[in-house]
Every structure is written in structure tokens, then in C-alpha cells.
C-alpha positions in Angstrom: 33.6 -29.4 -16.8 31.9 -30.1 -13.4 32.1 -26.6 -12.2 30.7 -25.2 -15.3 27.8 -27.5 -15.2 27.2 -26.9 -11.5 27.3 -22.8 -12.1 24.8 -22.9 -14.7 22.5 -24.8 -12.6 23.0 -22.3 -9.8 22.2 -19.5 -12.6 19.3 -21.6 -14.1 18.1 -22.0 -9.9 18.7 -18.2 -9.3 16.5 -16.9 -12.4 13.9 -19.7 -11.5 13.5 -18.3 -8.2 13.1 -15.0 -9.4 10.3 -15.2 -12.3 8.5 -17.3 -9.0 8.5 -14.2 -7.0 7.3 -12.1 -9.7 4.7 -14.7 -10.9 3.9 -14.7 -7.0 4.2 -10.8 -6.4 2.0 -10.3 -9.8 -1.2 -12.6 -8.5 -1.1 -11.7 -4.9 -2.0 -7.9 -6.7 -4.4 -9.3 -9.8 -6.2 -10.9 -7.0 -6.4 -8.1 -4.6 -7.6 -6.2 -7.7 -10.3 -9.1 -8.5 -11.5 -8.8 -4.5 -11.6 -5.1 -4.7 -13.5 -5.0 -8.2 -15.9 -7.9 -6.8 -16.4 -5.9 -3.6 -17.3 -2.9 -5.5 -19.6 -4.7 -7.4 -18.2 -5.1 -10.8 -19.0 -8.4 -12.4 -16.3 -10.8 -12.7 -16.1 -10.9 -16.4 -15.2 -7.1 -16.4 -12.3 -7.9 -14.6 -10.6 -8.9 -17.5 -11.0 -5.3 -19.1 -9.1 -3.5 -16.2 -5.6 -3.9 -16.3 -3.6 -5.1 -12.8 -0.8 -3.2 -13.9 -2.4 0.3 -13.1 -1.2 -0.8 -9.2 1.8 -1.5 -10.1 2.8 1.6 -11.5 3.8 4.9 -10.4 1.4 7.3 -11.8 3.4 10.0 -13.7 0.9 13.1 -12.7 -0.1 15.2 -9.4 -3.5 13.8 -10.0 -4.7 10.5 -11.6 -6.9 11.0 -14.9 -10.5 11.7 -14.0 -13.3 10.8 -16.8 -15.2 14.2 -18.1 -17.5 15.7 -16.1 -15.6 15.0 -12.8 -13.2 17.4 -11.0 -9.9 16.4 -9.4 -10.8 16.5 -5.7 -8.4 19.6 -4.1 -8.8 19.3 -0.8 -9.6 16.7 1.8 -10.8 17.3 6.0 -9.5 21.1 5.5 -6.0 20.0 3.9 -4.9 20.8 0.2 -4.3 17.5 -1.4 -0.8 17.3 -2.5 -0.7 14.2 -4.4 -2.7 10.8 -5.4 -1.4 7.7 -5.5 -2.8 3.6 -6.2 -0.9 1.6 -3.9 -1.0 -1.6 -2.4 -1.7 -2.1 1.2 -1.1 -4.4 3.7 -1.5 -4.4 7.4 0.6 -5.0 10.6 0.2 -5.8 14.3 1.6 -4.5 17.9 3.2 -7.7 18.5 7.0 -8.2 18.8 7.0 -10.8 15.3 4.9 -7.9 13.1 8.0 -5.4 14.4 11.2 -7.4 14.4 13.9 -6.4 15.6 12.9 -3.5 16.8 9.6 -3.9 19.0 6.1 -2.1 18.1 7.4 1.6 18.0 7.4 3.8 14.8 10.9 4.8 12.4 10.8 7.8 14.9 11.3 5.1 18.4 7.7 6.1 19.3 5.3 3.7 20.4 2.7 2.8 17.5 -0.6 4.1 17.7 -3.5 3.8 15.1 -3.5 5.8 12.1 0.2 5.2 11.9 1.2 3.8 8.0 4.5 2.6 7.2 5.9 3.8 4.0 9.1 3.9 1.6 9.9 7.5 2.2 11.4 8.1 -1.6 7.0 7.5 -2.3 5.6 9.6 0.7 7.5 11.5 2.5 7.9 10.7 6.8 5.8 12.7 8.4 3.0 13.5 5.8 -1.0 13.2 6.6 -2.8 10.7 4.6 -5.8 10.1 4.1 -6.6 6.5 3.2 -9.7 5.2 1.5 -10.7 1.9 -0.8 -9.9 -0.7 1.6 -12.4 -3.4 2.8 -11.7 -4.1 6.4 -14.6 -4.5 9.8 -11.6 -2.9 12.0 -10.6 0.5 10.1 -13.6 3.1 9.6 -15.2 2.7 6.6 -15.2 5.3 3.6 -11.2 5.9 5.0 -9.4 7.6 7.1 -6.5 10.0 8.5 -3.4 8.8 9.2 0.6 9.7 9.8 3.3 8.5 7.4 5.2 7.6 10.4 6.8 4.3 9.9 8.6 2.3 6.8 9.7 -1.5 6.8 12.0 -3.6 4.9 8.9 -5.0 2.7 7.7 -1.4 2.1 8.9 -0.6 -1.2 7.9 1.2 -4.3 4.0 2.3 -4.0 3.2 -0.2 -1.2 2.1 1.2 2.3 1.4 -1.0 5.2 -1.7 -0.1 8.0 -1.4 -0.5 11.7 -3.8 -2.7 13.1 -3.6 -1.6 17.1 -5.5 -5.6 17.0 -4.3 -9.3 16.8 -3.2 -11.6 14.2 -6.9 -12.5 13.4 -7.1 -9.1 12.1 -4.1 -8.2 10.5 -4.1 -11.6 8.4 -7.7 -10.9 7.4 -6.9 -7.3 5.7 -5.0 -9.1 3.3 -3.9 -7.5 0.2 -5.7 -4.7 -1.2 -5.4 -1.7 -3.6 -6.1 1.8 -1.9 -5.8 5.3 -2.9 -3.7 7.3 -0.5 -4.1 11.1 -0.7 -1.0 13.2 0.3 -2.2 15.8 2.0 -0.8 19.3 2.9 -1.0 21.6 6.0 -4.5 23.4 6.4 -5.0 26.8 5.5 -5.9 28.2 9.2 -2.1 26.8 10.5 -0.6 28.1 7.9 -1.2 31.9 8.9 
């Protein structure tokens, strides 16, 4: 009777943990939304009308739904753009605790450099050129930039990238959370012949 007792509260503890990390996972991303919407200029009681759960899941077309009126953007600094895609981003350092165990080097052994992104590599392939824009951060350029899918973590999964920060803590901790679209762009026309 004990042991029954005992593995339902180790079941009831298990489950309870879980809905926290959800609860947790889902307002870490409705508040990176709110900050992104805020930053952009949208008042806060349209927040309610946007739904968080457009980050949280994978779009089902090459390119996202565009109102009427506005084209698809094809191409990006002379590249084709493969795909689009709303993730969430976060942001890592060059120090030995942002890269353990494996020291600040990229998936590849290289040392990391900036414009490197860490990915999950069933999302964006290794290897691709990005081009990342939406984020709100003093350090990266603003309006985006290009980067290398060259890196992917344990934490990296599903339509989550995270940017390295060739700066301190200070910096990394104050990117935060935030939503960004990531184009996936192909190889430009002039290498291809």
C-alpha cells in the first residue's frame, strides 16, 4: 500500500514538473512576443489580438502568408531565399560555461567567430547562410544580418536558433528572448555558373 502511494506521488511530482516547464517555456515566448510587439510600437492592448503560438509553430509553407498587395521577398544580398521561418532566438558567449564541454569552437571544432548561429539541423540545415533580422540588440547590426548555420546545442531544438555574441555576459544576458525571422538562403547566381 506504501509503494503505491509513494509511485503516485512520484507520478503526480513528474507531471507537475512538466506542465511547470511548459507554463515556463510558454511565458518566456508570450513575453518575448509582448517586448518585440512593444518595441515595434504596437500598443499593448493589441497584444492580446496576436496569438503567441504563431512562434511556436513550424510554418507549413516555403513562405509565410503575406497580406495583399505585398510580394514574398525572393532574394536577399544576391542569394535566392530558400525558406522563412519565426523562431525564437537566444544568444551565447566565447566563454568556457556558454560552451560546455566542449570550449568556444563551432559543431565543426572551429573556433567561433561572429555571424556564427547554432541551430537544430532537422530545422536549418549546417552549413546554410542566414540572414537574421527582427531582433532588438546595441551589439548586432541593426535591420539584421548574415550569418553561418554553423553550430547546434543541446537547448537548440525545434524552431529555436541561438546568436553568437563574440562579447561578455553583460551582453549575452541582455539579448534575452526574442522572436526573429531567419531567411534560409541559397547560393548566388554568379557562383553558381
Amino acid at each position: 500500500m506504501i509503494g503505491q502511494v509513494a509511485k503516485r506521488s512520484m507520478a503526480w511530482v513528474r507531471q507537475s514538473t512538466r506542465r511547470a516547464q511548459r507554463g515556463a517555456a510558454a511565458l518566456a515566448l508570450a513575453l518575448a512576443a509582448a517586448g518585440s510587439a512593444i518595441a515595434h510600437g504596437h500598443k499593448p492592448g493589441a497584444l492580446m489580438a496576436a496569438p503567441v503560438t504563431t512562434w511556436t509553430r513550424a510554418p507549413r509553407t516555403v513562405v509565410s502568408p503575406h497580406p495583399t498587395g505585398i510580394q514574398p521577398v525572393k532574394s536577399m544580398d544576391g542569394r535566392p531565399v530558400l525558406r522563412v521561418l519565426h523562431v525564437v532566438a537566444t544568444a551565447y558567449g566565447p566563454t568556457d560555461a556558454a560552451n560546455y564541454p566542449y570550449a568556444p569552437v563551432d559543431a565543426y571544432g572551429q573556433p567561433l567567430q561572429p555571424g556564427m548561429v547554432a541551430v537544430d539541423p532537422s530545422v536549418i540545415p549546417l552549413r546554410s547562410t542566414l540572414y537574421v533580422q527582427g531582433y532588438h540588440d546595441r551589439v548586432l547590426p541593426s535591420g539584421g544580418f548574415v550569418g553561418r548555420a554553423m553550430d547546434t546545442g543541446g537547448a537548440i531544438v525545434g524552431h529555436r536558433i541561438d546568436i553568437f555574441l563574440n562579447h561578455g555576459r553583460a551582453a549575452v544576458s541582455q539579448f534575452g528572448i526574442e522572436p526573429v525571422t531567419v531567411y534560409v538562403l541559397g547560393v548566388r547566381a554568379s557562383a553558381v555558373s
